[in-house]
SEMI-93794 format. One line per field, with one value per residue: x, y, z of N, C-alpha, C in turn. Coordinates in steps of 0.001 Angstrom, whole numbers. Example, Ala and Ser with C-alpha at 12.3 -4.5 7.8 and 13.67 -1.06 7.14 Angstrom:
BEGIN
n_u = (13190	12850)
n_v = (-5690	-2250)
n_w = (7800	7080)
ca_u = (12300	13670)
ca_v = (-4500	-1060)
ca_w = (7800	7140)
c_u = (13200	12900)
c_v = (-3300	30)
c_w = (7800	7870)
//
This chain:
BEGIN
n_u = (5649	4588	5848	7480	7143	10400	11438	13471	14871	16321	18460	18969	22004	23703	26276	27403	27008	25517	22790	21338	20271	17061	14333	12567	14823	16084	14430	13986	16275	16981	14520	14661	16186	18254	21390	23024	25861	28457	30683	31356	32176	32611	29734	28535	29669	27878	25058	25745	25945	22757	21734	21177	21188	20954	22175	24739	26111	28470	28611	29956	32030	33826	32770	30190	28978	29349	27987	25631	23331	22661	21799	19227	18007	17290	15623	13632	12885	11608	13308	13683	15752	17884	19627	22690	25104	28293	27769	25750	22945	22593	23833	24512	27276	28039	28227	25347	24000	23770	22337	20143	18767	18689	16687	14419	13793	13493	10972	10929	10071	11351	11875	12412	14307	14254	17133	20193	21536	25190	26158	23216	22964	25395	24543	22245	22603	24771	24521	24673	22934	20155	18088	18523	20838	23612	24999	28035	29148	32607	35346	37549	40671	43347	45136	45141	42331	40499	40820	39706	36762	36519	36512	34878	32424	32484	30573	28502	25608	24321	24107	27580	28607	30167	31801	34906	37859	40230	42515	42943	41691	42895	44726	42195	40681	42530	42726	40252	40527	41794	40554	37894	37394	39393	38111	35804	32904	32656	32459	33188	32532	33000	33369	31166	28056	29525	31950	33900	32061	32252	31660	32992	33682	34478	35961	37473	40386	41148	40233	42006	43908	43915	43319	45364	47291	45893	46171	43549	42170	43056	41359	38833	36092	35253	32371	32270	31174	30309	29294	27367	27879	28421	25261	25386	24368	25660	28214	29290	30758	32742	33869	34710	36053	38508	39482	40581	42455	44025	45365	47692	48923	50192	47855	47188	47844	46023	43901	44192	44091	41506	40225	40624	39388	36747	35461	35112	35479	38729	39464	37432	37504	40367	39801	37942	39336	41517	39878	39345	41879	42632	40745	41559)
n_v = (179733	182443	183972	187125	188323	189993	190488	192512	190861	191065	189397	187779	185765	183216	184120	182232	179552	177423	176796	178528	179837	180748	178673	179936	181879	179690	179257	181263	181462	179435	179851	182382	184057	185034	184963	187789	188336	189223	188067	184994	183213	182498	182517	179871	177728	178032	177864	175287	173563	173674	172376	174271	175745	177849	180235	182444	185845	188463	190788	193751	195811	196910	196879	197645	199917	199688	197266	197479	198502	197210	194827	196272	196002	193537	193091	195137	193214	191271	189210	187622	188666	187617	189642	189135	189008	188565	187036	187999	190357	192133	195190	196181	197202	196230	195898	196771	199175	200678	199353	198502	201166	202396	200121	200488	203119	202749	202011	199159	196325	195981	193282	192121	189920	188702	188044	186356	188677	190662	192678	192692	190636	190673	192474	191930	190113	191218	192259	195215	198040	198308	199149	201758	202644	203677	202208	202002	201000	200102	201274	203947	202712	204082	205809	208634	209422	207483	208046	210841	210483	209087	210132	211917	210717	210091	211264	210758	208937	206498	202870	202637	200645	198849	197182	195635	194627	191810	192154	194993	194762	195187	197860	199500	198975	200009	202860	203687	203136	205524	207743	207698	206702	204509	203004	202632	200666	197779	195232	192307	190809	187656	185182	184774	182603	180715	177681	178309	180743	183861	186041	188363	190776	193391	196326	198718	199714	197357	195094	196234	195215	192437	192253	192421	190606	188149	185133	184532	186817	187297	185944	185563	188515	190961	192048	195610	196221	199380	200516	203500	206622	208636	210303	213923	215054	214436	215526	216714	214423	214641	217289	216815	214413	215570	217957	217563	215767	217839	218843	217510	216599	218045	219402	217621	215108	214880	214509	212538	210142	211146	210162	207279	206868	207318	206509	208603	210839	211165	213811	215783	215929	216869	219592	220438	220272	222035	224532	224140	224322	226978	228444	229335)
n_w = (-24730	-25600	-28654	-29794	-33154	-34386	-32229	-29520	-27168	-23886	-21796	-19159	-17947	-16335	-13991	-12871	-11612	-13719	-13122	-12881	-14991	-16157	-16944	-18842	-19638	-21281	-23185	-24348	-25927	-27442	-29304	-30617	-34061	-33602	-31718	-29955	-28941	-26682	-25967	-28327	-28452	-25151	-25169	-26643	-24935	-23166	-23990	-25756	-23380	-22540	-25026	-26955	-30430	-31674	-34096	-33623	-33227	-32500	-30433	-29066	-26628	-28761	-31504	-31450	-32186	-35091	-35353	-34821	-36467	-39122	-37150	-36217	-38521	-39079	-37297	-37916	-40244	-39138	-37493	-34594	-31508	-29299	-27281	-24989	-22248	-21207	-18594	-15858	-16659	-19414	-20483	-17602	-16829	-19159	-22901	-25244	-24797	-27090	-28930	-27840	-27684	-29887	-31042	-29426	-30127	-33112	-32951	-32047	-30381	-27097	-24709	-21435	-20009	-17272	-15001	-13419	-11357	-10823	-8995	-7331	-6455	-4917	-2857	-1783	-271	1839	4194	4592	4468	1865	1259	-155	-2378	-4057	-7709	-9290	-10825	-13043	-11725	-12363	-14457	-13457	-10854	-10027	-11276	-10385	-7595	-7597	-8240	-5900	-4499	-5123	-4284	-1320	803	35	1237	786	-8	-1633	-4455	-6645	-9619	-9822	-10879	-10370	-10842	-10394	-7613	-4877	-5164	-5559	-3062	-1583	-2020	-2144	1105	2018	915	1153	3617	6272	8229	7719	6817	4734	2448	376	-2281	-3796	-6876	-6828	-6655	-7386	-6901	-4796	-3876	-1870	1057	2068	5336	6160	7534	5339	5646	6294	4896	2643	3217	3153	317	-690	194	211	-1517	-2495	-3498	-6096	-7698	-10165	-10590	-8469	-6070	-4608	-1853	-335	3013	3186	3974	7263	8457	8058	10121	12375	12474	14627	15512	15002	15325	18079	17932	16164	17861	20113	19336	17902	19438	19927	17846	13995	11530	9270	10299	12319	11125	9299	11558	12596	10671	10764	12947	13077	10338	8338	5646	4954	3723	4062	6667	7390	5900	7813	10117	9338	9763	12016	13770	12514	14302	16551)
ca_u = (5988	4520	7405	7175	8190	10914	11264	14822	15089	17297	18277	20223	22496	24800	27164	28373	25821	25019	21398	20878	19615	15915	13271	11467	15688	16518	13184	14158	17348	16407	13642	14761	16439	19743	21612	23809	27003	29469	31973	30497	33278	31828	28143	28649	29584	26304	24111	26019	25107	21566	21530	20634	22122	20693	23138	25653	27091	29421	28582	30839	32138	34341	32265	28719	28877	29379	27042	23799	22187	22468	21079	18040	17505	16807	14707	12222	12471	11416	14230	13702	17183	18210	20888	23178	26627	29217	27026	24180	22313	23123	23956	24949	28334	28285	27709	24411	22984	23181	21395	18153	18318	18231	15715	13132	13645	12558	9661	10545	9488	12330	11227	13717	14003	15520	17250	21278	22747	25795	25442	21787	22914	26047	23906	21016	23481	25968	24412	24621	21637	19499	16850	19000	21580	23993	25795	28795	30258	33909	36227	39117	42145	44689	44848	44702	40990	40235	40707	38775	35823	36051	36191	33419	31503	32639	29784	27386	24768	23887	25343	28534	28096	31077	32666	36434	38840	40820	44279	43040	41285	43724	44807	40931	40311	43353	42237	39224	40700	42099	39713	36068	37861	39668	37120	34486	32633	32633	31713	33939	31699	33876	33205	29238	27325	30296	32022	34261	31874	32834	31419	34398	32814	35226	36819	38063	41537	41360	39882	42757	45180	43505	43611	47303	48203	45358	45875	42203	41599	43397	40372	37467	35875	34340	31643	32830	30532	30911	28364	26939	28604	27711	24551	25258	24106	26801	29444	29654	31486	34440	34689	34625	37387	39262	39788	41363	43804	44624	46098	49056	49569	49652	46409	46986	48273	45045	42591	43972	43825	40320	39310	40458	38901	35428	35899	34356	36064	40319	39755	36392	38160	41257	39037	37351	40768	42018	38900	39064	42703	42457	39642	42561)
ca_v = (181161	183648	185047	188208	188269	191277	191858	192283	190046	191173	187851	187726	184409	182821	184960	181307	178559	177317	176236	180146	180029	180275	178176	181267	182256	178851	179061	182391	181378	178392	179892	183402	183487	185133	185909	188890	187740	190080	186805	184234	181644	182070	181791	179110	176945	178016	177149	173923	172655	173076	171952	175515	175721	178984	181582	183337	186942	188852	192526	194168	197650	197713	196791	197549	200791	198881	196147	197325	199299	195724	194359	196103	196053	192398	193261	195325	191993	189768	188704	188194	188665	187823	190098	188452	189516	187123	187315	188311	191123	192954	196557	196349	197533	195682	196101	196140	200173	201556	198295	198435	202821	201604	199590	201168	204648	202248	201573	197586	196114	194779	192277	191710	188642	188700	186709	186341	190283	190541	193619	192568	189195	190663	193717	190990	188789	191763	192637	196616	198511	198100	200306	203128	202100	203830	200969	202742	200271	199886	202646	204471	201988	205309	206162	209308	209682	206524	208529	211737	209747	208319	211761	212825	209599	209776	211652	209486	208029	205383	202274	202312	199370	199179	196405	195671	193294	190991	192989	196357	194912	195607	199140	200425	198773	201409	204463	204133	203237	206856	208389	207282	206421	203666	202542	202719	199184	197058	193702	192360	189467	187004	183888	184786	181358	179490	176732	179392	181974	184282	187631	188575	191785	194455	198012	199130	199313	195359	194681	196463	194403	191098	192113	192929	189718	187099	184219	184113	187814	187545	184669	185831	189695	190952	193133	195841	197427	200304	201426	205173	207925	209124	211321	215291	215909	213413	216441	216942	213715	215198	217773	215877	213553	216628	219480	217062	215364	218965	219630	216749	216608	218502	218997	216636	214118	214629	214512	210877	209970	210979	209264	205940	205929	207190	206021	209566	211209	211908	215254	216504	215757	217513	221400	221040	220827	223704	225660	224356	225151	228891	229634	229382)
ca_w = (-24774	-27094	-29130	-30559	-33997	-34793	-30725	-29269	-26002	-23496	-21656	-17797	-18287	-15008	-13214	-12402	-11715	-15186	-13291	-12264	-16445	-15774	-18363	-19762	-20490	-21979	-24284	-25363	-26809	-28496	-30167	-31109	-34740	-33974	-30387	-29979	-27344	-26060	-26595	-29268	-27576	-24394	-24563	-27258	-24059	-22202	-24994	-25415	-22406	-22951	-26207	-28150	-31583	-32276	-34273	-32852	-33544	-31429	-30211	-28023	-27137	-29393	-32698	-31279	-33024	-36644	-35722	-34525	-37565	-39368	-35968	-36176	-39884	-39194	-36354	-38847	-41062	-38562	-37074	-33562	-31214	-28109	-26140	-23625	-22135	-20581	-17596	-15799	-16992	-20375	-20072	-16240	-17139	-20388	-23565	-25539	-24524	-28270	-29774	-27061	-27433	-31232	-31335	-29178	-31084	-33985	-32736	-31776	-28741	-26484	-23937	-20655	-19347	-15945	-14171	-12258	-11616	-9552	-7964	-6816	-5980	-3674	-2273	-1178	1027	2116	5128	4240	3449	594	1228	-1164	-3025	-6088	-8347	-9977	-12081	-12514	-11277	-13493	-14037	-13355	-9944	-9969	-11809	-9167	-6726	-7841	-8637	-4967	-3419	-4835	-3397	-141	1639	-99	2439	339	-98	-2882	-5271	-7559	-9940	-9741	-11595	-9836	-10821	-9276	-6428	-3844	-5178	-5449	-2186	-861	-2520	-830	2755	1789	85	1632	5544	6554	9125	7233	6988	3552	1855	-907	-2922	-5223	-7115	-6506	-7070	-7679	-5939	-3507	-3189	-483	1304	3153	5500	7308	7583	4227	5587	7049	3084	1137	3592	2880	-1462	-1270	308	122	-2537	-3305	-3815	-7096	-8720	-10542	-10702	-7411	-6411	-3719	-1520	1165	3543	3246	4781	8497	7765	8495	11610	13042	12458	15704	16260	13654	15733	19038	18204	15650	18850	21185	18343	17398	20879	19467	16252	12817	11124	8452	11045	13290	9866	9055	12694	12755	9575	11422	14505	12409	9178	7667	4852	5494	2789	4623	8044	7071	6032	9154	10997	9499	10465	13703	14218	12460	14627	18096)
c_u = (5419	5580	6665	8284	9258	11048	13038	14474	16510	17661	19566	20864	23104	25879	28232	27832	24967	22751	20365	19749	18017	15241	12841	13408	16146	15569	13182	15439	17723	15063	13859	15690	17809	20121	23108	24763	27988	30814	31054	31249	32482	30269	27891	28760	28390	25197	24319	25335	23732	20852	20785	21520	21534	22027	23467	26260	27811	28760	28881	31166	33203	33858	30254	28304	28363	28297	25198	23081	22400	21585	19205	17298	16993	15811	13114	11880	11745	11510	14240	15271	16899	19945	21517	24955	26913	28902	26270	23594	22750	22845	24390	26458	28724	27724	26303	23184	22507	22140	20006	18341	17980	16632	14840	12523	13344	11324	9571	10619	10683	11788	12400	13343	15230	15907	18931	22003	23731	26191	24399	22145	23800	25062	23172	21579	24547	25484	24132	23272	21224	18478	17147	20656	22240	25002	26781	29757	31346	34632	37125	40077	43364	44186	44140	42810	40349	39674	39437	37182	35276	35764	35105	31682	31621	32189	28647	26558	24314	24722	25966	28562	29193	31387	34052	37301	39900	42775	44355	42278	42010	44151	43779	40501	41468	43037	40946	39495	41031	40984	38331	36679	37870	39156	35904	34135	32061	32704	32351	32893	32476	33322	31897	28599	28445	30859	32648	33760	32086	32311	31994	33666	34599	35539	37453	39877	41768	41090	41082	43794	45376	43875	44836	48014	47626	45256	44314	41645	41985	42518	39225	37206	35290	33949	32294	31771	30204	29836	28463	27730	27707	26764	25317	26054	24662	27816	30038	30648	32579	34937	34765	36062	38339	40139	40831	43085	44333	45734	47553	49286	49093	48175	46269	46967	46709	43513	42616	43900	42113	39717	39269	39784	37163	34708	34770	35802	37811	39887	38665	37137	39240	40298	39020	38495	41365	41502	38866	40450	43023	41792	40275	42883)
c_v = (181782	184829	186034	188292	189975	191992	191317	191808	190564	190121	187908	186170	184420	183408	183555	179889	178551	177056	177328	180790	179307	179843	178699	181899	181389	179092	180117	182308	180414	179067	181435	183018	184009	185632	186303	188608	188526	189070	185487	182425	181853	181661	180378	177956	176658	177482	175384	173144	172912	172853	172843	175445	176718	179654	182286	184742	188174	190301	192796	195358	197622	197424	196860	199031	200306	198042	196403	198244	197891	195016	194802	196259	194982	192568	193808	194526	190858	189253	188878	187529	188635	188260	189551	188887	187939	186814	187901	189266	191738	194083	197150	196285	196658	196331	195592	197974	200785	200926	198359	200205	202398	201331	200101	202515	204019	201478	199841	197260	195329	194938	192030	190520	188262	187348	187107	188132	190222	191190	193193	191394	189133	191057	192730	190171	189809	192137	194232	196925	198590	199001	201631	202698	202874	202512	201932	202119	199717	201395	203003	203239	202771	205736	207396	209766	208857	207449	209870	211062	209516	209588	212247	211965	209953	210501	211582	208848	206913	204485	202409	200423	199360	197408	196424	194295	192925	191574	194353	196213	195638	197158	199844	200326	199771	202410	204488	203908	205211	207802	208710	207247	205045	202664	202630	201227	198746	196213	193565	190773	188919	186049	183885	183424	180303	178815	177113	180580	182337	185860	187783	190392	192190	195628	198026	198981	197591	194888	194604	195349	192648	190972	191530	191744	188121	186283	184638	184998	187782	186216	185785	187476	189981	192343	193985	196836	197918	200709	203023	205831	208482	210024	213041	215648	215300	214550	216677	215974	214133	215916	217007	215041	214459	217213	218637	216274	216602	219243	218745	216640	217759	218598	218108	215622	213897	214454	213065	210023	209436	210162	207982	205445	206583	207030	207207	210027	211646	213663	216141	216594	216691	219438	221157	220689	221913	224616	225897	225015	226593	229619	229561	230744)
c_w = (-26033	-27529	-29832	-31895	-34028	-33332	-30443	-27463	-25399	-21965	-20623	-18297	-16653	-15115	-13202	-12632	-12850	-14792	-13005	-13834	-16551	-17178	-19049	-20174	-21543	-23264	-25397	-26621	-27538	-28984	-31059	-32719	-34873	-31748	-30444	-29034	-27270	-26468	-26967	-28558	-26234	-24018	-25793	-26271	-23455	-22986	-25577	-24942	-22212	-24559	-26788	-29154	-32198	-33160	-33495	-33789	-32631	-31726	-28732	-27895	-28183	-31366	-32194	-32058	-34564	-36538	-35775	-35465	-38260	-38320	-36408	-37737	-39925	-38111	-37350	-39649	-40454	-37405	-35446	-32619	-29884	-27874	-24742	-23161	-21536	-19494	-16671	-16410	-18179	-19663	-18834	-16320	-18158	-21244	-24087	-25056	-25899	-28675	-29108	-27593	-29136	-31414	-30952	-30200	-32714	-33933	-32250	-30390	-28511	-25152	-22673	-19953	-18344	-15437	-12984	-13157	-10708	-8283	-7038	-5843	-4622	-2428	-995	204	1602	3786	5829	3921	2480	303	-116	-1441	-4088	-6851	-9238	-11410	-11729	-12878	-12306	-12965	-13584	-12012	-9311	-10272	-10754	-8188	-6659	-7391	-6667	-3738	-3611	-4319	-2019	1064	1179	778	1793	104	-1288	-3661	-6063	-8223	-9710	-10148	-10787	-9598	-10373	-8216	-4965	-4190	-5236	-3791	-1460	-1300	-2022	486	2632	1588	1026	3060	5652	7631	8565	6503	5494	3548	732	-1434	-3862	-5227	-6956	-7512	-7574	-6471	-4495	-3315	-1914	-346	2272	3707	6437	7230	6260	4077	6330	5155	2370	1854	3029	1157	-1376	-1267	248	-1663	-3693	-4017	-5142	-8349	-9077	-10226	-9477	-7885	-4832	-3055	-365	1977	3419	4516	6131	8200	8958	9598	12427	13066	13698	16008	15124	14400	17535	19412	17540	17259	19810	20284	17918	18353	20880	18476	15430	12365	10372	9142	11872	12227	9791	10188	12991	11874	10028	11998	13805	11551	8253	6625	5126	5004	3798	6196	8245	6501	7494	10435	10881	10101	12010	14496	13781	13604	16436	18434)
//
C-alpha cells in the first residue's frame, strides 16, 4: 500500500463478521500512526484479533468537538489517521463528520476505505427496491417528534431506510403502522452477518406485532425498511375503497379502514374523506 503521509483514512470495520475486515482495511490500521475510535474498548478487541497495536484515541459525539483541532494539527505534522466507528462505515449515523469537514477545508487528503455498511448490506438482501432509496438514520426517541418526522415521510416513493435500537423497535415499528399505513410492506434486518441474522419481511402492522412480543426482536440494533408510497396517480384507489366505507362508518373510522386494506397514508386518507364526505 502506498500510504499517504498526513492523510486521514476513513476505514468501514464489521457490522459483525470480524472476516467482513477487508486486507487493504487491516493494512491501513496497522500502518497508520494513530486511529480515531468512537469506543477505544471496542475496536481495541478488533485490532486484537488481528494483531494491530497501533494507538488508540477515542472520538465521539460527545468530545469530537474538543478533539479534532488537535486531530488535525497532527495531520499537518505528518501524522497519518485512521477513522473508524463501532461499525461499518464512519459517519453513517456515527460520529467522525466535523473531523473529515476539518480536514479537507485544511487542505488534507482523506482516503475512504470501504467496506461492511448496514443499511447497504440490509437494502441489498431486502427484497424492496433499490433503484431509489432515502436512508434516514435513527428516528426521534419521543414519540411525538417520531411521529412528525414519519408523517412527513409517508408519501415518499422511495424506499425508507432507517436505524432503530432494540428498546424502540417495537414502538417506531407502531408509529409507522399509524403513521406511513398499516399494510404497507416492510423488512426488519437484525444481527446482519452474525450468527442469527434474520430478514423478517411483512406488513408494518404484522412487524410492530412481532417487536412487541418476539424474544429475539429485543438482540442487537436493526435496520428497518418500508417500501415507497403508492405513486400519485393511484389516488383513485383512495377514493374507490374511501366512498363506499363512507356509506358505514365515521370518517375517521373509514380513513383507518382504508389505510389497512391499502396500506397508504391514515392522515392523507383521512383529508380526502372529509372532502369526499363535504362534497354529499
Amino acid at each position: 500500500m502506498h500510504k499517504h503521509p498526513g492523510a486521514l483514512y476513513v476505514v468501514a470495520t464489521p457490522i459483525g463478521n470480524l472476516d467482513d475486515l477487508t486486507p487493504r482495511a487491516q493494512r491501513t490500521l496497522a500502518e497508520v500512526g494513530l486511529v480515531a475510535a468512537e469506543d477505544t474498548r471496542h475496536t481495541s478487541v478488533l485490532l486484537n484479533h488481528f494483531g494491530i497495536h497501533t494507538p488508540l484515541i477515542s472520538l465521539h459525539e460527545h468530545n469530537e468537538g474538543e478533539k479534532t483541532p488537535a486531530l488535525v494539527v497532527q495531520l499537518l505534522q505528518g501524522v497519518s489517521i485512521a477513522l473508524v466507528s463501532d461499525a461499518g462505515t464512519p459517519l453513517i449515523s456515527d460520529p467522525g463528520f466535523d473531523l473529515v469537514r476539518k480536514a479537507r477545508s485544511a487542505g488534507i487528503r482523506v482516503i475512504p476505505v470501504p467496506g461492511a455498511c448496514a443499511l447497504v448490506t440490509a437494502l441489498s438482501a431486502s427484497g424492496l427496491p433499490t433503484d431509489r432509496f432515502v436512508f434516514e438514520g435513527f428516528l426521534p426517541a419521543k414519540s411525538t417528534a417520531r411521529r412528525k418526522r414519519l408523517n412527513d415521510l409517508a408519501t415518499e416513493s422511495r424506499t425508507l431506510v432507517f436505524y432503530e435500537s432494540v428498546h424502540r423497535l417495537a414502538e417506531s415499528l407502531a408509529d409507522m403502522s399509524v403513521t406511513i399505513g398499516a399494510a404497507r410492506q416492510a423488512v426488519i434486518a437484525r444481527e446482519l452477518t452474525k450468527l442469527h441474522e434474520e430478514l423478517r419481511a411483512g406488513s408494518l402492522e404484522e412487524l410492530a406485532r412481532w417487536a412487541e412480543t418476539a424474544p429475539e426482536a429485543r438482540l442487537g440494533e436493526a435496520v428497518i425498511l418500508v417500501s415507497g408510497a403508492p405513486p400519485q396517480a393511484q389516488s383513485w384507489q383512495a377514493d374507490a375503497v374511501l366512498q363506499p366505507l363512507l356509506e358505514l362508518m365515521p370518517v375517521s373510522q373509514a380513513a383507518e379502514t382504508a389505510a389497512r386494506i391499502t396500506g397508504m397514508n391514515k392522515n392523507q386518507l383521512y383529508k380526502r374523506a372529509l372532502q369526499l364526505a363535504g362534497s354529499r
